[in-house]
N, C-alpha and C positions, 0 to 999 in steps of 0.2 A: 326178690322174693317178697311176696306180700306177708304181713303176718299181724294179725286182728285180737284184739283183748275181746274176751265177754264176761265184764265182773260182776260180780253181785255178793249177796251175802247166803241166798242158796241154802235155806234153812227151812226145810231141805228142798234140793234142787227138784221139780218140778217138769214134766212132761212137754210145760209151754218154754220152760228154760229149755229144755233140749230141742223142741223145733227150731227155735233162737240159732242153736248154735248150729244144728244140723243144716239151718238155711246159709250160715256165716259160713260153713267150711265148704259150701258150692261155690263161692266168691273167692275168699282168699288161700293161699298155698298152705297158711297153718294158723289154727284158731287155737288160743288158748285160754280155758277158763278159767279167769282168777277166782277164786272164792276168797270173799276181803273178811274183812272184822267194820261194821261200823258202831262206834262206840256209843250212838243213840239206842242202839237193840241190845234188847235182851234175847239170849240163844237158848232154842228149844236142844241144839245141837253143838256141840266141841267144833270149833274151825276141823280136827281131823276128820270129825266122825262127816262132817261138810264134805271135807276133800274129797272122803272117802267115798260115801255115797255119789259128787259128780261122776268119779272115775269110774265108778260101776255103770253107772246110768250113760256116759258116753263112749264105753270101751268099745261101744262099732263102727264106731267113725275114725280112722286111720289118722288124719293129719288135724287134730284135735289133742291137744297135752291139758290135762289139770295140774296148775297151781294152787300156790295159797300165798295170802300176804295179809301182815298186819300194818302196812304201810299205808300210804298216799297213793291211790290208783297213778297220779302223773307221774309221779317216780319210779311207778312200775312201767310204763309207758316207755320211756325215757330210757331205764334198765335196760328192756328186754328186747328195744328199738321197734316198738310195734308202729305198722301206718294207722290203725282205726281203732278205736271202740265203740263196740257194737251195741247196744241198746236194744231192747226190745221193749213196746206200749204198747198197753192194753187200752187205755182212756185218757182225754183231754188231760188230767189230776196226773199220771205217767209221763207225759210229755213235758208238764210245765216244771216236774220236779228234774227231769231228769236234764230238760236248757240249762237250769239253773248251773247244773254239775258239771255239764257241760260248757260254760262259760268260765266255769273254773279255772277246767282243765285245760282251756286252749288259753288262758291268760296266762297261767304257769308254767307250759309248754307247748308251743304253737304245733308241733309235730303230733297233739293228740287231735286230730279230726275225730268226731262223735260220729255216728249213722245209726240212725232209730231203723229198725224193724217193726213193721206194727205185729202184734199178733193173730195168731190165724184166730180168725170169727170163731171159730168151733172151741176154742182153747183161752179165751179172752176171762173166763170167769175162773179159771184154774190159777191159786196163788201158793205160797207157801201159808202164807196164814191161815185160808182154807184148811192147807194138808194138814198144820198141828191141831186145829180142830177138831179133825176128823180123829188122827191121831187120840188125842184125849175123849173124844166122844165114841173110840172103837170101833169107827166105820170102817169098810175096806176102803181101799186106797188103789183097784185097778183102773186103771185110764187116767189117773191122778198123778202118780209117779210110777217108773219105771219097773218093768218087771225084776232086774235084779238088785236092785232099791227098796223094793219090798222082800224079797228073798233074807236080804241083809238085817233089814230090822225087824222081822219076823224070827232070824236067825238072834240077833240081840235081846231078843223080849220086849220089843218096842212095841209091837206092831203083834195080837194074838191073831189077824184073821186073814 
């Protein structure tokens, strides 16, 4: 059984994140989205309120589980005996940051093979930094994130429109 990591920190998770994962779970038997903590960011969002938002945002994809870890992605790797994780880049700046992590990860555990996704052209400007922007600046947020993504933080008072 194949089974594929897609980490990130997912703050909050994003429409391009979800083609990401929606492309990964055509490939492998079960994708599971970690949402990590990395201690360089600062969070517009709770690691739950993270969780909780992917799980909404991917609850139509069957063989798909959201996680959460404040760990070391290889450890979770290792853990949870995954074959891949999956990467998705938008730009040259994506790719070089994410070699880097990924040279990590296979130094520390040779069982994490990395595979970059690029993203889809139509979806390449769509970020989480964007969304809190938007977020702060009161834009909507349709075709940005998820319809019950927004439901949710419309529902919290996050999100008036």
């Amino acid at each position: 059984m194949s089974l594929a990591i897609v980490p990130g920190s997912f703050d909050p998770i994003t429409v391009g994140h979800v083609d990401i994962v929606e492309r990964a779970a055509k490939i492998f038997d079960t994708v599971v989205v970690m949402v990590m903590v990395n201690r360089e960011k600062n969070y517009m969002f709770s690691i739950d309120k993270r969780t909780q938002l992917a799980k909404l945002s991917c609850d139509h994809l069957d063989n798909v589980k959201v996680l959460s870890s404040e760990g070391m992605l290889v450890d979770v790797v290792k853990e949870l005996g995954a074959n891949a994780i999956i990467k998705g880049v938008r730009t040259i700046k994506d790719f070089k940051y994410e070699q880097i992590q990924a040279y990590y990860n296979k130094e520390h555990n040779p069982q994490a093979e990395t595979l970059y996704l690029p993203a889809d052209p139509k979806l390449k400007r769509v970020s989480s930094t964007m969304v809190r922007k938007m977020i702060d600046g009161g834009k909507k947020l349709d075709g940005i994130l998820m319809p019950t993504a927004i439901k949710m933080l419309k529902a919290d008072g996050i999100i008036k429109n």
